[in-house]
C-alpha positions in Angstrom: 90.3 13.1 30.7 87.9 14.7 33.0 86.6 17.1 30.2 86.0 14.3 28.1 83.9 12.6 30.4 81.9 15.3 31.4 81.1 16.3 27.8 80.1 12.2 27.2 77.5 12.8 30.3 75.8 15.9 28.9 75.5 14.2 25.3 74.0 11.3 27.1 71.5 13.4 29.3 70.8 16.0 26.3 70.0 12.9 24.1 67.8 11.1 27.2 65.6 14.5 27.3 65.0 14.4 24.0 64.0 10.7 23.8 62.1 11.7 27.0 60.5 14.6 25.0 59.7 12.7 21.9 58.2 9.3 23.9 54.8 11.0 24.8 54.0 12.1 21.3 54.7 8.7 19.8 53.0 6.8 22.5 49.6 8.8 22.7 49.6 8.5 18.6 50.0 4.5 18.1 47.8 4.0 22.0 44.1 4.2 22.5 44.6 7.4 24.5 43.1 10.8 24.5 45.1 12.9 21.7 45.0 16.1 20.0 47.4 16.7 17.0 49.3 20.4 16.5 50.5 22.7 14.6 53.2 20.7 13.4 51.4 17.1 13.0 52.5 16.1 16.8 49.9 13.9 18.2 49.8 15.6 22.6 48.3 14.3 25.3 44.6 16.1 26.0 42.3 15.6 28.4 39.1 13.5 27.0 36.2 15.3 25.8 34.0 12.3 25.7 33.9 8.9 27.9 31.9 5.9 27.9 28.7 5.8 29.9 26.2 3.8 28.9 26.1 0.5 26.6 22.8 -0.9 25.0 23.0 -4.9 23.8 20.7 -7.8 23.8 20.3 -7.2 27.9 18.8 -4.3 27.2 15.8 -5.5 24.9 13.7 -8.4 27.4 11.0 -9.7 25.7 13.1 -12.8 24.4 14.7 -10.5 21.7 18.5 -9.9 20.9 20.6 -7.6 19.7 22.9 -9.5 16.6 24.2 -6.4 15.1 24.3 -2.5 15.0 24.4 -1.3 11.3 22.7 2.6 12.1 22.1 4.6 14.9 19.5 7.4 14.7 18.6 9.9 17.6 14.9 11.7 17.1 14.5 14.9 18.4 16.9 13.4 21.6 13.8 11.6 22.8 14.3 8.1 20.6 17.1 6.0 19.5 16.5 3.8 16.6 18.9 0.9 15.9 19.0 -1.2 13.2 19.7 -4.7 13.3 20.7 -5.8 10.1 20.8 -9.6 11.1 17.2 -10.2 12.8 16.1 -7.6 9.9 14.3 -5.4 12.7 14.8 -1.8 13.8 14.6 -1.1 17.6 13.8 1.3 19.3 14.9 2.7 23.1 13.7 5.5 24.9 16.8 8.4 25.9 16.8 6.4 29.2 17.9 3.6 27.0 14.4 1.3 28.1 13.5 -0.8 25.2 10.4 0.5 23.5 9.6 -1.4 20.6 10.9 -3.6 17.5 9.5 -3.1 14.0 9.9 -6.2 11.7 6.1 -6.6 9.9 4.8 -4.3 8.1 1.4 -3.5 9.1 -1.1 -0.8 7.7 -3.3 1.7 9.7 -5.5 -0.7 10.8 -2.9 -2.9 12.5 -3.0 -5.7 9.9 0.3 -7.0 8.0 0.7 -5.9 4.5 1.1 -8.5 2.5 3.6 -7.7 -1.2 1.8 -7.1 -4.3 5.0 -8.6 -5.8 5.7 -11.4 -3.8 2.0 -12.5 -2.4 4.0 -12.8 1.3 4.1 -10.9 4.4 5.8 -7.7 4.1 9.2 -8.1 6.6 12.1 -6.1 6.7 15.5 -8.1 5.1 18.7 -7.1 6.1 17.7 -3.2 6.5 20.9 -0.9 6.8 19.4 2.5 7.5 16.9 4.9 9.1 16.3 8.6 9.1 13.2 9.7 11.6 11.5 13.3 10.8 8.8 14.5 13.1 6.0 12.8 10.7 7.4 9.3 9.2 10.3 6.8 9.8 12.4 6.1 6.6 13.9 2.6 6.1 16.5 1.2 4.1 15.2 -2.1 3.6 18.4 -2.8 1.3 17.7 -6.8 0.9 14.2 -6.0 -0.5 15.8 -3.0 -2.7 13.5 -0.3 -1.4 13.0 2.4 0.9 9.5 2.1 3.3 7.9 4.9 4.9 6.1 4.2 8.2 4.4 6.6 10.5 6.3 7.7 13.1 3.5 7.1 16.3 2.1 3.8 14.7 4.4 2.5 12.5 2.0 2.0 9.7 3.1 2.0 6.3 2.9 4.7 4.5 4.4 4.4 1.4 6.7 1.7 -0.7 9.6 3.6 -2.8 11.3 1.0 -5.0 13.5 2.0 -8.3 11.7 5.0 -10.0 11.0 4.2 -13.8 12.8 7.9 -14.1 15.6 6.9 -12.8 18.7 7.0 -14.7 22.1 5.7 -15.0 23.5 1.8 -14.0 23.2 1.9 -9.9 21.2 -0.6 -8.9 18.3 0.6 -6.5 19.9 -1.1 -3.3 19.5 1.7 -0.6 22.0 1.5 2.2 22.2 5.0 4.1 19.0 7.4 4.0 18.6 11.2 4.7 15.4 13.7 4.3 16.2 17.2 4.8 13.0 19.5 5.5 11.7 19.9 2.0 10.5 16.3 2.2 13.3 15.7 -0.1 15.2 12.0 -0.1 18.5 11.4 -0.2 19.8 7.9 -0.6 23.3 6.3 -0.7 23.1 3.2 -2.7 25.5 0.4 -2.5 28.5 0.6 -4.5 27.2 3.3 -6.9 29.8 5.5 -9.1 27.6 7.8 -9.6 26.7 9.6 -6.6 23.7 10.2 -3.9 20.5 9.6 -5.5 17.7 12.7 -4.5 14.2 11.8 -4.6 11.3 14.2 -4.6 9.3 14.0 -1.9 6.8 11.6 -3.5 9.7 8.9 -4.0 10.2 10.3 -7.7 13.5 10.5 -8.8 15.3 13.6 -9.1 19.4 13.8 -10.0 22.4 12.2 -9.3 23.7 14.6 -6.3 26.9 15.5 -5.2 30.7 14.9 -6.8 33.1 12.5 -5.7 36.5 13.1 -7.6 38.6 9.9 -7.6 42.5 11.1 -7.2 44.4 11.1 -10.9 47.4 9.1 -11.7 49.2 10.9 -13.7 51.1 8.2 -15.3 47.5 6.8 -16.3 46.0 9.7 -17.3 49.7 10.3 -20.0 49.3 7.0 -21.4 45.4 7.4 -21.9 46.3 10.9 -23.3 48.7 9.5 -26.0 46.3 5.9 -26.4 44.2 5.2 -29.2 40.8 4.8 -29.1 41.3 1.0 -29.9 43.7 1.2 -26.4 41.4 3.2 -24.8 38.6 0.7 -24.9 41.1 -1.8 -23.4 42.1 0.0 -20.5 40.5 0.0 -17.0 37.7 2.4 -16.5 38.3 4.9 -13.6 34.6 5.4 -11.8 34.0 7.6 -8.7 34.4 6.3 -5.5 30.8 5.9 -3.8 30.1 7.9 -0.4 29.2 5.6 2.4 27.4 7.2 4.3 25.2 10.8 5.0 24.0 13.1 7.3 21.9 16.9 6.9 22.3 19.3 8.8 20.0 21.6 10.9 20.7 24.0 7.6 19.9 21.7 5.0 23.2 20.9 3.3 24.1 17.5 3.2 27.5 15.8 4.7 28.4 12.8 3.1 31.9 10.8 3.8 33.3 7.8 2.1 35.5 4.6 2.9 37.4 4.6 -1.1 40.8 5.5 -0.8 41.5 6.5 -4.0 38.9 9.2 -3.3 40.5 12.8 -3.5 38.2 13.7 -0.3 37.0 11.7 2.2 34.7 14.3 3.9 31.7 16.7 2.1 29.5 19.3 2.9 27.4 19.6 0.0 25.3 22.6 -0.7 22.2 22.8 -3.3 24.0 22.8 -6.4 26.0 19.6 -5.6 29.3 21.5 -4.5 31.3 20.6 -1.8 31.3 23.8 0.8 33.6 21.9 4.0 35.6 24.7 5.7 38.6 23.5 6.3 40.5 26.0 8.0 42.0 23.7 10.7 45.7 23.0 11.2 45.7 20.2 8.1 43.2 19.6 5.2 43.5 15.8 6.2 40.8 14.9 8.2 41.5 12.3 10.7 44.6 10.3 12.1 48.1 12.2 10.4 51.4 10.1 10.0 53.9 10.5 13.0 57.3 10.7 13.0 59.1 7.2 12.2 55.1 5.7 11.6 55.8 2.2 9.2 52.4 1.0 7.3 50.1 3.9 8.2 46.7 4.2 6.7 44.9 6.9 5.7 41.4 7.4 7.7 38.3 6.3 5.9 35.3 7.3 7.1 31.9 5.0 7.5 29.6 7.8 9.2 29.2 11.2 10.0 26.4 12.6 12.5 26.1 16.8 12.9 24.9 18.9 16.2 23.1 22.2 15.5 25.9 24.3 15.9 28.0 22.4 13.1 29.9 20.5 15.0 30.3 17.2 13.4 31.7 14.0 14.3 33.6 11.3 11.7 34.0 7.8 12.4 36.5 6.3 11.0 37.3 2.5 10.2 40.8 2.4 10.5 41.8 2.9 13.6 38.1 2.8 15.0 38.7 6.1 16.6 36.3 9.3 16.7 37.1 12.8 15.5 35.6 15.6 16.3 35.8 18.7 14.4 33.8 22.4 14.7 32.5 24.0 11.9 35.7 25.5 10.8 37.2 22.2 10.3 39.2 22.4 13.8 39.9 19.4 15.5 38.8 19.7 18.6 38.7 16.1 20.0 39.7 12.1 19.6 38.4 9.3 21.1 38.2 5.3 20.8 40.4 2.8 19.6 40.8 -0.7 18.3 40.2 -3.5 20.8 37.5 -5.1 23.4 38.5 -2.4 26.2 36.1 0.6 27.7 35.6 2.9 25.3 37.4 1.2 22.5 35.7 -0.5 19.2 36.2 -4.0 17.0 33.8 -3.0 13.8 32.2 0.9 14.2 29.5 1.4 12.2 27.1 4.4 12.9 27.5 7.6 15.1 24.7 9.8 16.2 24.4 12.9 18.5 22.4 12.5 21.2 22.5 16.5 23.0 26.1 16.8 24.1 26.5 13.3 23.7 27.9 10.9 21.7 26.4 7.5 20.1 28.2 4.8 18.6 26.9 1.3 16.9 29.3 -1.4 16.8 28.0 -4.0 14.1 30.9 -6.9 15.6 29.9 -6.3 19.8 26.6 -6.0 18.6 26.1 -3.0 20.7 25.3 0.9 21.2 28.1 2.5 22.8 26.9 6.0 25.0 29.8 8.7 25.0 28.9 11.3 27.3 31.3 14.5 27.9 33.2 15.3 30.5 34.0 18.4 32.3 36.2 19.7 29.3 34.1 18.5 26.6 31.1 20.0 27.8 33.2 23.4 28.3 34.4 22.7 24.3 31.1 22.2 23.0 29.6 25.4 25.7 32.0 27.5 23.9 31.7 26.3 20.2 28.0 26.8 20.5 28.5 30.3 21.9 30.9 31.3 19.1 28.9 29.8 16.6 25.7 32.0 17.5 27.9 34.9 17.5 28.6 35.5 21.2 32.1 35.5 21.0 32.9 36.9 24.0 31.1 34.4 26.0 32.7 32.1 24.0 36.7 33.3 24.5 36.0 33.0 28.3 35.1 29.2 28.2 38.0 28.8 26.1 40.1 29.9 28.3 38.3 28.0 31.6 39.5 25.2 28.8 43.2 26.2 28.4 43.5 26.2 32.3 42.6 22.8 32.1 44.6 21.6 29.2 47.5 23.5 28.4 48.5 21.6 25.2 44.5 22.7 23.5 46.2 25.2 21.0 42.5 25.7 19.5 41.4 27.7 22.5 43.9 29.9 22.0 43.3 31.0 18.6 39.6 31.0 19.8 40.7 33.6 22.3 43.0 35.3 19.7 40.0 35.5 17.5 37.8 37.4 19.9 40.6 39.8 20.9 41.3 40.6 17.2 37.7 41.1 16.7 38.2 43.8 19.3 41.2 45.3 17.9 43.0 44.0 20.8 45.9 43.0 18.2 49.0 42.9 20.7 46.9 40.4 22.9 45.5 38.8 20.1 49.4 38.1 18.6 50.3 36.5 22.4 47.7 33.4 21.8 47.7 33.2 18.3 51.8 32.5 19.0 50.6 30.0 21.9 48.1 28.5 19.2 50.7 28.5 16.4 48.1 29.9 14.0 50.7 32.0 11.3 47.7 33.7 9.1 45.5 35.5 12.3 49.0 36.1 13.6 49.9 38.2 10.3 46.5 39.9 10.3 46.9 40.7 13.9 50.7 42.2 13.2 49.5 44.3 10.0 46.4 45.6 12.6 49.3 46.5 15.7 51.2 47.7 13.1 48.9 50.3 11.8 48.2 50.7 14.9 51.4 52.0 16.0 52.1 54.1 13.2 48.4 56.0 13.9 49.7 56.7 17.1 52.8 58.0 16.0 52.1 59.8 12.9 52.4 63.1 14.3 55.8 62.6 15.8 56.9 60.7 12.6 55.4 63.5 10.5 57.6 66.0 12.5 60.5 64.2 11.8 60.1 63.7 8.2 59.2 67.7 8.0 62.2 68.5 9.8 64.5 66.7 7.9 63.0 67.7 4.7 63.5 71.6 6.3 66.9 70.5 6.9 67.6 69.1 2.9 65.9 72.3 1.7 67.9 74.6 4.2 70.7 73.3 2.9 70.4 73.2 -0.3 69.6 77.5 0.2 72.6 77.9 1.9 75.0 76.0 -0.3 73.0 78.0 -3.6 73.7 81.3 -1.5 77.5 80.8 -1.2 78.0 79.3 -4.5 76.6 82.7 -5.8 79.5 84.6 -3.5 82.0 82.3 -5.1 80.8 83.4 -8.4 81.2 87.5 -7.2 84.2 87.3 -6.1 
C-alpha cells in the first residue's frame, strides 16, 4: 500500500513540474510580455530591448491644433519627425526633443503665396495624405485623396513639383499613392492602394519607370488542377488570382528597397528587393516565418501581417505587425533579436499601429486609433544588442562576441548571442569552443561546420601517430604474408 502511494506522489509532482515548466512559455506567448522564441518555436521570457519613453498627441502641438490620427512616421536625419495626420489632412512636424515645429496643410510657392490648382481653380490643400519620405533637399507627400505625390522644399516648404499619373504609365492601378520612398538616385518609389501589380518606380522627374518588385500569391493546388484540366470557356468563368499588393516600404542606407504586406494569401510577407526586382531577405534565423509562431495547444492563431517596416544603417530592421500589434526586431541575418508591444490601452501596448521609424537607437511608433507617436527607447540590453549587431555588422567581430556575451550574462535564455559568440570563435578556428555555444544556441548547421573543422583538426594532430599505426600494421600483413610464403615453400621440399 505504501509503494503505491509513494509512486501516486512522484507521478503527481513529475506531472506539477512539467505543467510548472510548460506555464511560462504559454503565458509570455498569449501576454503582452517581453518574449523571444527558440530553437524549437518556444516563446521564453527575455528581458526587454525597448520600453516606452516618450508619447507625442494633440498636447504636444499648442497653437490650437490637434492630433486626430497617425497614418506615417518619418525620422530626418534624427533631427525631425514628420507625422502625418490623415484626418486634419496636415503633416506635422516636431523637433528630436519632440517640441512642435510646424504643420504643412497649404501649399504655398517660393514666394510664400498659396498655390492655387490648375485643375480645380482652388487653393492647393493636402486631403487625406497617407505618406512622407524626407531627403536632405525635398519633402515627398502622398497626398492620396488628391491622387498625387507633391514635392516641397525641405527648409521652406515650397512646392516644388506636382507628380500625378504619368501619361507613360501602364497597367490598371489607379494613381492613388499611399506609402512613398526615394532612394539616393532621386528615384521614386510609390505603393499605391490596392494595386496587383507591384511598386510603381518613378524617375526622378516624376516619369514613370516599371512595375517594381514580385509579390507571389500562395497556389492552391486544387485550383490551379482544375484550371489545368478547364477549358478556355471555364477559364474565363473562374476567379482571377492577382498579386497581393505590399503595404508599405522602406530603403535602406544601401539602396535596396524593403517592402512588407498585410494579404495573407501572400507567399511572403517580408522583401528585400534588390535592382532587378528580386527579393534578397536573408533569412537565416531559427524559422523563415517572420513574426509571432503558433505555440503549443494555440486555437485561432493568425499569421503576422505586416503594415510597416523602418531600417537602421546596420540592417537591422523592425516589422510592425497588425495582428497582435506587437514589434519584431530582426538583424540583417534574419535573427530575431527582440519583441515588443501588444494589444490594449496599457504602457507600451497599441489599439491600431500604423508606422514605425528609427529614430538612432530608438524606436518610433504611430498609432492611427490613440492618435499618437509612441517613443521606444532601449534599455540596458537593447542598447548592448544593437552595440554588438552594429559591431558585427562592420566587421569587428570580436568587439562584437564580447557584447554578446555582456548580453548572455544578462539574459540567459538569448540563444542568438551565443551563436554570435560561436560565430567569432569559428572564425578563429576556435572549433571546440565554438561547438560549446552553438550547442547553448541550438544552431545544428555552424555546429556541423564547427565539428568537421575539430575534426580535421584532430586528425592533423594525430596523423603522424595514426600514420605509424597504419604502417605498422601494414608491416605486420606483409611480414606475414613472407613468413607464411617461406614455410609453405619448406612444406613443398620436404
Amino acid at each position: 500500500m505504501k509503494k503505491r502511494i509513494m509512486t501516486f506522489v512522484l507521478a503527481l509532482a513529475f506531472t506539477l513540474i512539467l505543467f510548472v515548466q510548460a506555464v511560462p512559455v504559454m503565458a509570455e506567448h498569449t501576454k503582452d510580455a517581453s518574449y523571444i522564441y527558440d530553437f524549437w518555436g518556444n516563446a521564453n521570457q527575455s528581458l526587454s530591448a525597448f520600453q516606452l519613453a516618450t508619447v507625442i498627441d494633440g498636447n504636444s502641438m499648442g497653437n490650437g491644433l490637434d492630433l486626430k490620427s497617425v497614418k506615417d512616421v518619418f525620422v530626418y536625419n534624427n533631427e525631425e519627425i514628420y507625422v502625418v495626420d490623415s484626418v486634419s489632412g496636415r503633416v506635422n512636424v516636431f523637433d528630436t526633443e519632440f517640441n512642435f515645429l510646424s504643420s504643412i496643410r497649404i501649399i504655398r510657392n517660393e514666394e510664400g503665396k498659396i498655390v492655387v490648382s490648375e485643375e480645380t481653380n482652388k487653393q492647393m490643400l493636402l486631403n487625406n495624405p497617407e505618406g512622407v519620405y524626407v531627403t536632405d533637399e525635398c519633402i515627398y507627400i502622398a497626398d492620396t485623396g488628391n491622387d498625387r505625390v507633391l514635392v516641397l522644399e525641405r527648409d521652406t516648404h515650397a512646392l516644388v513639383r506636382e507628380i500625378t499619373k504619368p501619361e507613360t504609365m501602364v497597367g490598371d492601378s489607379l494613381f492613388k499613392p499611399s506609402k512613398i520612398a526615394v532612394d539616393h538616385s532621386g528615384r521614386i518609389f510609390i505603393v499605391v492602394q490596392n494595386s496587383t501589380e507591384g511598386i510603381i518606380e518613378l524617375n526622378s522627374d516624376g516619369s514613370f519607370s516599371r512595375y517594381y518588385g514580385v509579390n507571389s500569391p500562395t497556389v492552391n493546388l486544387l485550383d490551379y488542377f482544375w484550371r489545368s484540366i478547364a477549358s478556355d470557356e471555364q477559364k474565363d468563368t473562374m476567379a482571377k488570382v492577382y498579386a497581393p499588393a505590399f503595404s508599405n516600404l522602406h530603403v535602406d542606407q544601401e539602396g535596396f528597397v524593403y517592402a512588407v504586406t498585410l494579404d495573407t494569401a501572400s507567399k511572403e510577407m517580408v522583401f528585400r528587393f534588390n535592382s532587378n526586382g528580386e527579393n534578397v531577405l536573408r533569412k537565416f534565423g531559427y524559422s523563415e516565418q517572420m513574426g509571432d509562431l503558433p505555440a503549443p495547444m494555440d486555437e485561432g492563431f493568425s499569421m503576422s501581417t505586416f503594415t510597416d517596416v523602418a531600417v537602421n544603417e546596420f540592417g537591422v530592421y523592425a516589422l510592425l505587425d497588425t495582428v497582435k500589434n506587437r514589434v519584431f526586431v530582426y538583424n540583417f541575418d534574419g535573427n530575431l533579436l527582440s519583441i515588443f508591444g501588444g494589444s490594449g490601452s496599457t504602457k507600451g501596448t497599441f489599439a491600431r499601429p500604423t508606422s514605425i521609424a528609427w529614430m538612432g537607437n530608438d524606436l518610433i511608433v504611430g498609432d492611427e486609433n490613440l492618435s499618437s507617436v509612441f517613443v521606444f527607447k532601449t534599455t540596458d540590453f537593447g542598447d548592448l544588442i544593437l552595440a554588438a549587431e552594429e559591431k558585427y555588422y562592420t566587421g569587428d567581430f570580436e568587439a562584437a562576441a564580447m557584447l554578446y556575451q555582456d548580453a548572455v550574462d544578462m539574459n540567459a535564455n538569448y540563444d542568438h548571442a551565443y551563436v554570435s559568440i560561436g560565430k567569432n570563435l569559428l572564425m578563429q578556428d576556435e572549433y571546440e569552443q565554438s561547438m560549446y555555444y552553438f550547442r547553448l544556441g541550438n544552431d545544428k548547421t555552424y555546429y556541423s561546420t564547427a565539428f568537421m573543422g575539430y575534426r580535421n583538426l584532430i586528425i592533423q594532430k594525430y596523423f603522424f601517430l595514426f600514420a605509424i599505426v597504419v604502417l605498422a600494421f601494414i608491416w605486420w600483413v606483409i611480414s606475414g604474408e613472407i613468413k607464411y610464403n617461406k614455410q609453405q615453400r619448406k612444406l613443398e621440399e620436404l
